[in-house]
C-alpha positions in Angstrom: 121.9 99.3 126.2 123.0 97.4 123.2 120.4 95.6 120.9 121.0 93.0 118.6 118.1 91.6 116.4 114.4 92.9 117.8 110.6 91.8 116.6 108.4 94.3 115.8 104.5 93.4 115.4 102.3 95.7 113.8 98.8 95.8 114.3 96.6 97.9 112.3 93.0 97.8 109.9 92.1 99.1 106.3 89.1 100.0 104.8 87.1 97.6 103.9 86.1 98.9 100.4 90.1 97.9 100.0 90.1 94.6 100.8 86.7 94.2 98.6 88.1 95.8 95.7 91.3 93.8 96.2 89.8 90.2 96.3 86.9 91.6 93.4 89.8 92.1 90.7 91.8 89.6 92.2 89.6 86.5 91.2 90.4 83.3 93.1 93.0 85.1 95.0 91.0 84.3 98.1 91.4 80.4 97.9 95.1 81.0 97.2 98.0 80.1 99.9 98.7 82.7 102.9 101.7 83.6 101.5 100.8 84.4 98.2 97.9 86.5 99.6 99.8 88.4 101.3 103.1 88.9 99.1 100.2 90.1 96.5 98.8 92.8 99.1 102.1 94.0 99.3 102.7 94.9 95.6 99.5 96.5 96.1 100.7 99.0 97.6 97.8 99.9 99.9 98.2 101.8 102.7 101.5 100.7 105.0 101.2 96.8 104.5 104.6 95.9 104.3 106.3 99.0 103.6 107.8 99.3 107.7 109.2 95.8 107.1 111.0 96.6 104.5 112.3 99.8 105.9 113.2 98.5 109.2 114.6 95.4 108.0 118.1 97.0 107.4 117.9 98.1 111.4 117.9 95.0 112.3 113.8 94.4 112.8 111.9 91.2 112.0 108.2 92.7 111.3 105.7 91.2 111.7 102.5 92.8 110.3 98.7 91.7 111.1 95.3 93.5 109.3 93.2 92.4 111.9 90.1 93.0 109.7 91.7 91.1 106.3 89.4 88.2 107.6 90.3 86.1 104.5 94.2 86.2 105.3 93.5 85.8 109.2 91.3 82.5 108.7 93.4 80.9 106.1 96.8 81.5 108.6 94.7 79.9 110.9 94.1 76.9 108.6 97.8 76.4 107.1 99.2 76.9 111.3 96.8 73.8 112.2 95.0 75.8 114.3 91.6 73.7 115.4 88.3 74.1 113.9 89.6 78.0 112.6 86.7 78.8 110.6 85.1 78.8 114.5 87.8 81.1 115.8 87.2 84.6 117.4 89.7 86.7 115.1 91.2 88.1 118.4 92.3 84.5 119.1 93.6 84.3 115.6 95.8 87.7 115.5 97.1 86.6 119.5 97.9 83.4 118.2 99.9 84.8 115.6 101.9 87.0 117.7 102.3 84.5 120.6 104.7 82.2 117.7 106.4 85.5 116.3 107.4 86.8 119.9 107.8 90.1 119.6 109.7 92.5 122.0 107.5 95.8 120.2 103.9 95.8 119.4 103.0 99.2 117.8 99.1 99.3 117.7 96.8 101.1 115.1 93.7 99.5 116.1 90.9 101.2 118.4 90.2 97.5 119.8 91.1 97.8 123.7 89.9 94.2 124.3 92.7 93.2 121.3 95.1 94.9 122.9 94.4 93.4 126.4 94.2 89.9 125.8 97.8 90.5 123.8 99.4 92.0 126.5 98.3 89.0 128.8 99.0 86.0 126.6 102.2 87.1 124.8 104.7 87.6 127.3 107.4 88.6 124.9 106.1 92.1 124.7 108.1 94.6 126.5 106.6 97.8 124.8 103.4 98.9 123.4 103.4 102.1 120.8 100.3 103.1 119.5 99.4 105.2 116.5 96.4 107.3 115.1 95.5 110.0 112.3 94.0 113.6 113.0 90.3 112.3 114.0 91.0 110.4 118.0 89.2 107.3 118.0 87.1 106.7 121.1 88.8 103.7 122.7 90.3 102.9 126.5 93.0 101.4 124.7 95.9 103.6 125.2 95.4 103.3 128.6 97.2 100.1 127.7 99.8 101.7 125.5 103.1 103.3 127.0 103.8 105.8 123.8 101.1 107.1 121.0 102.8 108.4 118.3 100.7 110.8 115.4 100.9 112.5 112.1 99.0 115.1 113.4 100.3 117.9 115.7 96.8 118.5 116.9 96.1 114.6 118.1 99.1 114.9 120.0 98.2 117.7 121.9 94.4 116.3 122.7 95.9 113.1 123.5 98.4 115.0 126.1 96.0 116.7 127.3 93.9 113.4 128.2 97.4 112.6 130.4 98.5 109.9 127.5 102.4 110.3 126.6 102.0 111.2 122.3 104.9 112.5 119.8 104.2 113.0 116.4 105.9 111.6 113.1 104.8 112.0 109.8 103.6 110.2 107.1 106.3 109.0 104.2 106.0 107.6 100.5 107.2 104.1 99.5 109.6 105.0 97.0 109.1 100.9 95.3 105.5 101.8 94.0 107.4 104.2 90.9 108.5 100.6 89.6 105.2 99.2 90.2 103.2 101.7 88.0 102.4 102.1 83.9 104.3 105.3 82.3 102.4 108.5 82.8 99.6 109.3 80.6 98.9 112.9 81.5 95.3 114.2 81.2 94.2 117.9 81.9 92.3 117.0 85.1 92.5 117.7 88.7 92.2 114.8 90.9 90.7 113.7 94.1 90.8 110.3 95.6 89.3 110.1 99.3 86.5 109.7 101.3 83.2 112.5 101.5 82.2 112.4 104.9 80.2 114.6 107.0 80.6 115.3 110.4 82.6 117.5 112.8 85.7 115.8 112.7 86.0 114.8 108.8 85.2 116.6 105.5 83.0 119.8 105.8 85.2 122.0 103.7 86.2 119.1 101.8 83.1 118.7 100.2 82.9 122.5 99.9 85.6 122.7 98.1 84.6 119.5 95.4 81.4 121.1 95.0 83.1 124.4 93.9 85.8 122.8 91.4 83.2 120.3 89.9 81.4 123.8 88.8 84.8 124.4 86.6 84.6 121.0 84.8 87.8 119.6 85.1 87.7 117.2 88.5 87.3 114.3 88.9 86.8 112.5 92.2 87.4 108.8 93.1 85.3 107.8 96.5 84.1 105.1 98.0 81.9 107.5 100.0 78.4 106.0 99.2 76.3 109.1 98.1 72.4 107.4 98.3 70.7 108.4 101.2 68.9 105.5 101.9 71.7 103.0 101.5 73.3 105.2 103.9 70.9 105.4 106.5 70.1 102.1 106.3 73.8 100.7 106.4 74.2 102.7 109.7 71.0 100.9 111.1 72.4 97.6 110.4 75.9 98.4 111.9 74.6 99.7 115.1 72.7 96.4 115.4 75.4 94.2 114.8 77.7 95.3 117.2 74.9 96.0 119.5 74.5 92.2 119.2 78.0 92.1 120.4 77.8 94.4 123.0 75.0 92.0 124.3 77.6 89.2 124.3 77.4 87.2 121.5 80.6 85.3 120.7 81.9 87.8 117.3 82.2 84.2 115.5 78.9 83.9 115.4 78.5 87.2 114.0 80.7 86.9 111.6 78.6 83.9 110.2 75.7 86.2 109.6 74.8 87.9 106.1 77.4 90.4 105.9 78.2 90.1 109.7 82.1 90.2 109.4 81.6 93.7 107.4 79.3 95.1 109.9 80.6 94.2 112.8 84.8 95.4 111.6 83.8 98.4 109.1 83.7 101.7 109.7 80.8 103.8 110.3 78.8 103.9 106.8 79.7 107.7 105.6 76.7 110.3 105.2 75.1 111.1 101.9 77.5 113.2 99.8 75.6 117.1 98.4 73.9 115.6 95.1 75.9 118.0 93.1 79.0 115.8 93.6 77.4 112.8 91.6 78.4 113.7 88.4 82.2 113.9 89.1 82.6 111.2 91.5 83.9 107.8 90.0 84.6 104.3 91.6 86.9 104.5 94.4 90.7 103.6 93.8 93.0 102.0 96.2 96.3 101.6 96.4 98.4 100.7 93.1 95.3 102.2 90.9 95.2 105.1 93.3 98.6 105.7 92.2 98.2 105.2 88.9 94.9 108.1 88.6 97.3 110.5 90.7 100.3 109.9 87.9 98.2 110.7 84.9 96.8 113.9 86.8 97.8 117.3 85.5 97.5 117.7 89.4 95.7 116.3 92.7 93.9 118.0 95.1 94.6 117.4 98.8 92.2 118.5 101.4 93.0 117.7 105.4 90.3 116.7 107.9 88.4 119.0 109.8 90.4 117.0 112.4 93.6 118.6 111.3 93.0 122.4 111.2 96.7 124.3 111.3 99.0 121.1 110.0 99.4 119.5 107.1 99.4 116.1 108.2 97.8 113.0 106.0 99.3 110.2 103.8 98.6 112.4 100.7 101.1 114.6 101.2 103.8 112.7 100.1 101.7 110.4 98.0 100.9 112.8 95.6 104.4 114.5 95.7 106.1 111.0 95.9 105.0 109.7 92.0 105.5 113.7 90.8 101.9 115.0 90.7 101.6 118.9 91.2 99.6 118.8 94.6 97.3 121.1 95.2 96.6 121.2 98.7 95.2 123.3 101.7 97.5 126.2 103.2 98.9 125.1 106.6 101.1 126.8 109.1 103.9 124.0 109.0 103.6 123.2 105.2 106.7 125.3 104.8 108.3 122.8 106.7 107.6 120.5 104.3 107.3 121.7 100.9 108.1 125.2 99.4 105.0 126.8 98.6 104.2 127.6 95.2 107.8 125.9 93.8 107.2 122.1 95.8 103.3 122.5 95.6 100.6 124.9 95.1 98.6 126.1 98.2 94.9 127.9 98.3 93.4 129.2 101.6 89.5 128.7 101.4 87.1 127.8 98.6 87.7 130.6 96.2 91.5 130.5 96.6 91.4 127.2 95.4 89.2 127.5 92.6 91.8 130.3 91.2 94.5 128.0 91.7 93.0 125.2 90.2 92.0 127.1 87.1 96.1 128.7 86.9 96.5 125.2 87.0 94.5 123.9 83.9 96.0 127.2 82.3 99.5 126.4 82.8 100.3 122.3 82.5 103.8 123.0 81.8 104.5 125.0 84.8 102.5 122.3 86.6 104.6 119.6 85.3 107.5 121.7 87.4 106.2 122.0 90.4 105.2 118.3 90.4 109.0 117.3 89.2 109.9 119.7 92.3 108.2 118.1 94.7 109.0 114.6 94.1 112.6 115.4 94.6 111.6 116.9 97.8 110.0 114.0 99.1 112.3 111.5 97.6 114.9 113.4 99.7 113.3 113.7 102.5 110.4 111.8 102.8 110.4 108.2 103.1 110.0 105.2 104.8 113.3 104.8 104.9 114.3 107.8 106.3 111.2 107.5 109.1 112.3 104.0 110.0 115.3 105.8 112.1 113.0 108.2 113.7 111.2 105.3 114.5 114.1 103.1 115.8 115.3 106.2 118.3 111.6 106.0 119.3 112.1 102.2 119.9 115.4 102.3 121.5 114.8 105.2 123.9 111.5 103.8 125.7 113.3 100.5 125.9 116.4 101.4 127.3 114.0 103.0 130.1 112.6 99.7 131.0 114.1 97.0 133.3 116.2 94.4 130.9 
């Protein structure tokens, strides 16, 4: 089956705190033109954004990419496309709108919103295949009962979501190789890192938070979370979420929800985290996202990586190769395929449990010069082998095989 140029739209969300720490040092940015919203996203550097258009541009893909819960960027498309009274508009209608003009022959869907997913599939006939994606931690959704292909960064999702009868394959997570133009020179302190969420619960960040607790003893960490750590605020911002989308649930239109104090957050957010261990206070700093993220794991004498409780034999997550990719010495948890990856102890350092990584961490402080090594190591590791770029063919024989299955 031959292919000439294909449309691929991508669907996906981002934490919130991102988009509300975007627009907050962003001032203004919010009244500005859809396309200069977006192209400033972009050089963010957040997340995936743009970076599978511009590495599946040379393969002859037009990409379309939708963040169905950037409501800013969703209601001012909707007012520059002439679309009526779009301050009144369901978001769903908004994103389906949008894909219904672009046309695309691929959707690949990182969203848990069935109902999204449903109403696309019925109003843009242009679709001919539905891939889905997800992390380590499953999302409770009947969507990909609508989705012909899951694919996964995590070895174990794969196998639960095969197990539930639902076709999966996993690909890994890459580095963006544009964000080491977009950052300051290095300014190297003697501290260990840690950017990421705190959150408690079966499927999240147990040992994580074991772990920070033990390195915060040694002095030298610092941790950037948006995890809120008050109690209260906590318990009472899961209260109000549960509400809101029990309001929903009830069947109130989501546009009025969105109009009511802090509706749009509650309803689209993710569930409010638990209160952090009170020892983690004094080391925990404002959360950074995207360029600034990069920017604290660059002036790191290394960054620590901790997987999900979700992902407990496989180095899987983003940080992998984010920390590797701007030549950070990553110190991260032993897993059975990291070899597969990274060369332990040249490419990266590795602990196994709380007290291994404590030891490490302090060899670390001890030894910045052999740290600056490993981190030089691994960045040519993942700069080989590692990127978008290189992913976007995976990703094409992905594309091209399922299709070539279907009727033309």
């Amino acid at each position: 089956m031959q292919f000439t140029r294909m449309r691929l739209a991508r669907i996906g969300t981002v934490y919130p705190e991102y988009l509300e720490a975007f627009y907050a040092k962003n001032p203004g940015m919010a009244q500005a033109n859809h396309a200069q919203q977006v192209a400033a996203i972009n050089q963010d550097s957040f997340a995936w954004f743009d970076v599978w258009s511009h590495a599946l541009e040379p393969l002859g893909y037009e990409v379309l990419e939708i963040t169905t819960n950037a409501s800013v960027l969703l209601r001012r498309w909707a007012l520059e496309s002439g679309l009526p009274r779009p301050h009144q508009l369901d978001r769903h209608h908004i994103i389906v709108e949008q894909l219904r003009r672009f046309r695309p022959e691929v959707l690949w869907f990182d969203d848990a919103d069935g109902a999204l997913l449903r109403m696309a599939r019925e109003r843009v006939p242009s679709i001919r295949l539905v891939l889905g994606w997800t992390g380590s931690a499953l999302a409770q959704t009947e969507a990909w009962k609508d989705v012909e292909l899951v694919l996964s960064c995590s070895p174990e999702a794969v196998a639960r979501l095969k197990a539930l009868g639902i076709r999966s394959e996993h690909m890994h997570h890459a580095f963006d190789p544009r964000v080491l133009e977009r950052l300051a020179p290095r300014r190297v302190q003697g501290r260990i890192s840690f950017i990421g969420q705190v959150v408690r619960g079966s499927e999240f960040h147990d040992e994580r938070e074991r772990i920070l607790i033990a390195l915060g003893e040694i002095g030298a960490l610092s941790i950037y979370s948006p995890t809120r750590h008050r109690p209260a605020l906590a318990m009472a911002l899961r209260a109000a979420r549960a509400a809101t989308r029990g309001l929903a649930a009830a069947g109130m239109p989501e546009s009025a929800i969105e109009r009511l104090p802090h509706g749009r957050k509650l309803l689209h957010g993710d569930t409010a985290p638990f209160a952090v261990d009170a020892r983690l206070r004094k080391v925990m700093k404002q959360g950074v996202f995207g360029l600034d993220a990069y920017q604290v794991i660059a002036d790191s004498l290394a960054t620590l990586n901790v997987h999900a409780n979700s992902s407990p034999t496989h180095a899987s997550n983003m940080r992998l190769f984010e920390i590797t990719g701007v030549g950070t010495c990553m110190l991260t948890d032993w897993k059975d395929n990291l070899p597969e990856l990274f060369e332990p102890e040249k490419e990266c350092v590795t602990y196994r449990g709380v007290a291994d990584c404590v030891e490490k961490a302090r060899w670390l402080l001890a030894h910045p010069i052999e740290a600056a090594e490993i981190g030089r190591a691994g960045q040519a590791r993942t700069l080989a082998q590692h990127t978008f770029a290189l992913r976007a063919h995976e990703l094409d024989r992905v594309i091209r095989r399922e299709l070539s299955r279907k009727p033309s």
